[in-house]
C-alpha positions in Angstrom: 114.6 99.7 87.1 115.0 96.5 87.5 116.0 96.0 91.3 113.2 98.3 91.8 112.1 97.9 95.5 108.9 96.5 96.5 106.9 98.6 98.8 107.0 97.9 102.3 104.0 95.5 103.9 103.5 97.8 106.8 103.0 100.7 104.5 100.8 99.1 102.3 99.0 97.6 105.4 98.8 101.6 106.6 97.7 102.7 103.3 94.9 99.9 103.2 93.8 100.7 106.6 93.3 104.6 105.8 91.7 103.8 102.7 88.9 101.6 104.2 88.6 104.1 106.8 87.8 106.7 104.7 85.2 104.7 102.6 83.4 103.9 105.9 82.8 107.8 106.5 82.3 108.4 103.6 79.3 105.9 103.2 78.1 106.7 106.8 78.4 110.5 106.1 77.1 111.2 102.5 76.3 108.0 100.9 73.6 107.0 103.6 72.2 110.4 103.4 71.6 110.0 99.3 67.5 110.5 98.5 68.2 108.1 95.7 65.1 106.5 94.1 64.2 103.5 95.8 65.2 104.0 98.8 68.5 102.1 98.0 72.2 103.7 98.1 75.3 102.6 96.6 77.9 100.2 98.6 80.9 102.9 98.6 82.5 100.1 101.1 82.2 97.0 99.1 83.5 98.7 96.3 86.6 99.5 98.3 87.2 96.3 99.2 86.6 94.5 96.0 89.2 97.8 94.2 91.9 96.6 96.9 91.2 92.9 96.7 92.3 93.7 92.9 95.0 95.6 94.0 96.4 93.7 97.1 95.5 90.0 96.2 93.1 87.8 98.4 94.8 87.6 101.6 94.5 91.9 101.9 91.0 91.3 100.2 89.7 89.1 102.9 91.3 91.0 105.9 90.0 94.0 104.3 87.2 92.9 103.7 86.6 91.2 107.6 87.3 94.3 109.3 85.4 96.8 106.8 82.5 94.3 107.3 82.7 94.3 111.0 82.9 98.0 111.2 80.1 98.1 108.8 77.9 95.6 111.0 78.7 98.1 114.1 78.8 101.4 112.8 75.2 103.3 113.0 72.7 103.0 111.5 73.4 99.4 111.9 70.5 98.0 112.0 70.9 94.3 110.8 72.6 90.5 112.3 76.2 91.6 113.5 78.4 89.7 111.2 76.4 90.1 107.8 79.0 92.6 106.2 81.9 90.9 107.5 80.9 87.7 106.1 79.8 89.2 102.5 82.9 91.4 102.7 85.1 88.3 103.6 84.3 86.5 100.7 83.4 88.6 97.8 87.3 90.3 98.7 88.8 86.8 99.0 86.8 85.6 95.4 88.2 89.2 93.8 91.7 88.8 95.0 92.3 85.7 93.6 91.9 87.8 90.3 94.3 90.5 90.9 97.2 88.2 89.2 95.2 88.7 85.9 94.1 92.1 86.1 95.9 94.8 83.5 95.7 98.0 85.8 95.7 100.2 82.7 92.5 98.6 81.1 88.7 98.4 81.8 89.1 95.2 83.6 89.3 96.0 87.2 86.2 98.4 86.4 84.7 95.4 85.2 85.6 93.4 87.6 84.1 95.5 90.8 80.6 95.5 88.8 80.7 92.1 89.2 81.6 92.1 92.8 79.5 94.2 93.7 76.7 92.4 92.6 77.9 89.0 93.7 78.0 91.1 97.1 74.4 92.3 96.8 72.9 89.4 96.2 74.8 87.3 98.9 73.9 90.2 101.5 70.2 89.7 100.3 70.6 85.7 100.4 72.5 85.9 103.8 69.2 88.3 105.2 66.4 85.9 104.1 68.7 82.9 105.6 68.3 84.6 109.0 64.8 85.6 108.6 65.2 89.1 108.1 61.8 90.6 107.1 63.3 92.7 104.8 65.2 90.1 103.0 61.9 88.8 101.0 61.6 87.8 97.5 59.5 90.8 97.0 61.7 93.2 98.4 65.3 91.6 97.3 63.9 91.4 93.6 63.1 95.1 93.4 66.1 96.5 95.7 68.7 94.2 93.9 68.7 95.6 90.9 68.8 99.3 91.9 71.5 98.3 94.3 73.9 96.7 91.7 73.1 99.7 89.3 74.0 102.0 91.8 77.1 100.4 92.8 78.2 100.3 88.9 78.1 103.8 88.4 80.3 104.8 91.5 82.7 101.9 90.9 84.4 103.7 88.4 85.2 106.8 91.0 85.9 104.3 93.7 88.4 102.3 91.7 90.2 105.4 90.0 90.5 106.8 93.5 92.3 103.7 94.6 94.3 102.9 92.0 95.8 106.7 92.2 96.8 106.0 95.7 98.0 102.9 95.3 100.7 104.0 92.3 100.7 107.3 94.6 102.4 105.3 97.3 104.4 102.8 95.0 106.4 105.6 93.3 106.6 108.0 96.9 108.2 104.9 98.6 110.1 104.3 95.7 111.8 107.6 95.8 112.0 107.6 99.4 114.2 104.3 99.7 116.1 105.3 96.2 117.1 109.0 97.5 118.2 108.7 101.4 120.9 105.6 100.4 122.5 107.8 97.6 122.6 110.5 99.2 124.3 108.5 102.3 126.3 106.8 99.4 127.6 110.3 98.0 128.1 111.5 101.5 130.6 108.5 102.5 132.5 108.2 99.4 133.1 112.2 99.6 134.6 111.8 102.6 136.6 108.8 102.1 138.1 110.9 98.8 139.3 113.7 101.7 140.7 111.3 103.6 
């Protein structure tokens, strides 16, 4: 257990990739389409980026975060300054990866922990909209929608951060057994024939 491999970057690069990809359709196909009260709908994708900033650390937080953001800023109903998500996304994965050292997987910390970044994320969206003059970045409207927004967010983080946790250990132990089982089997397989010989 102790020489345990580590998983393989490219397939936790692959596994990041699908799992951002998902949360974008799944924001753009069913979360947009919410008639929550308030008009306001929970931020299924910055709760994926903050859960694998945990996960991954702040280099795959900040990536993830970039690209989510850009796809966010492009993907209808876009409707904002190209460059707003990927900014906010950049930074509040970045700020959440440099806790993942700390985090104990199997507490209520990394629950805790995307509460908080998702509300540092709401706010900065909302300060980043009334920098560039976007009318619907007022006082007024940023006071009333922020709240809603961050309470939304808290009640799916738990869903979004179970769901990634359980792929993430998912793919840990799969590419565990998958790198223990073909070199034994290769191992057994030569020294059976070299017994013949």
């Amino acid at each position: 257990m102790l020489n345990a491999p580590e998983p393989s970057p490219t397939g936790r690069t692959v596994v990041t990739v699908l799992v951002a990809v998902v949360a974008l359709i799944l924001q753009v196909s069913v979360a947009n389409r919410l008639p929550l009260p308030g008009g306001v709908i929970p931020d299924l994708v910055l709760l994926t980026v903050v859960a694998l900033a945990l996960v991954n650390g702040s280099m795959t937080g900040m990536v993830a975060g970039f690209c989510a953001g850009l796809a966010a800023d492009i993907i209808p109903p876009a409707d904002h300054t190209i460059g707003r998500y990927a900014l906010v996304y950049c930074l509040i994965g970045y700020v959440c990866g440099l806790a993942s050292a700390e985090m104990n997987r199997q507490s209520l910390v990394p629950f805790l922990a995307v509460a908080v970044g998702a509300l540092a994320g709401t706010v900065l969206y909302a300060v980043t909209g009334m920098m560039l003059g976007d009318p619907r970045a007022s006082w007024a409207i940023v006071s009333r929608a922020v709240p809603l927004q961050v309470l939304y967010d808290v009640i799916a983080s738990p869903f979004v951060v179970w769901a990634i946790l359980r792929v993430h250990r998912r793919y840990e132990r799969g590419d565990r057994k998958d790198r223990f089982s073909l070199p034994v089997a290769r191992y057994r397989a030569m020294s059976g024939r070299g017994t013949r010989l």
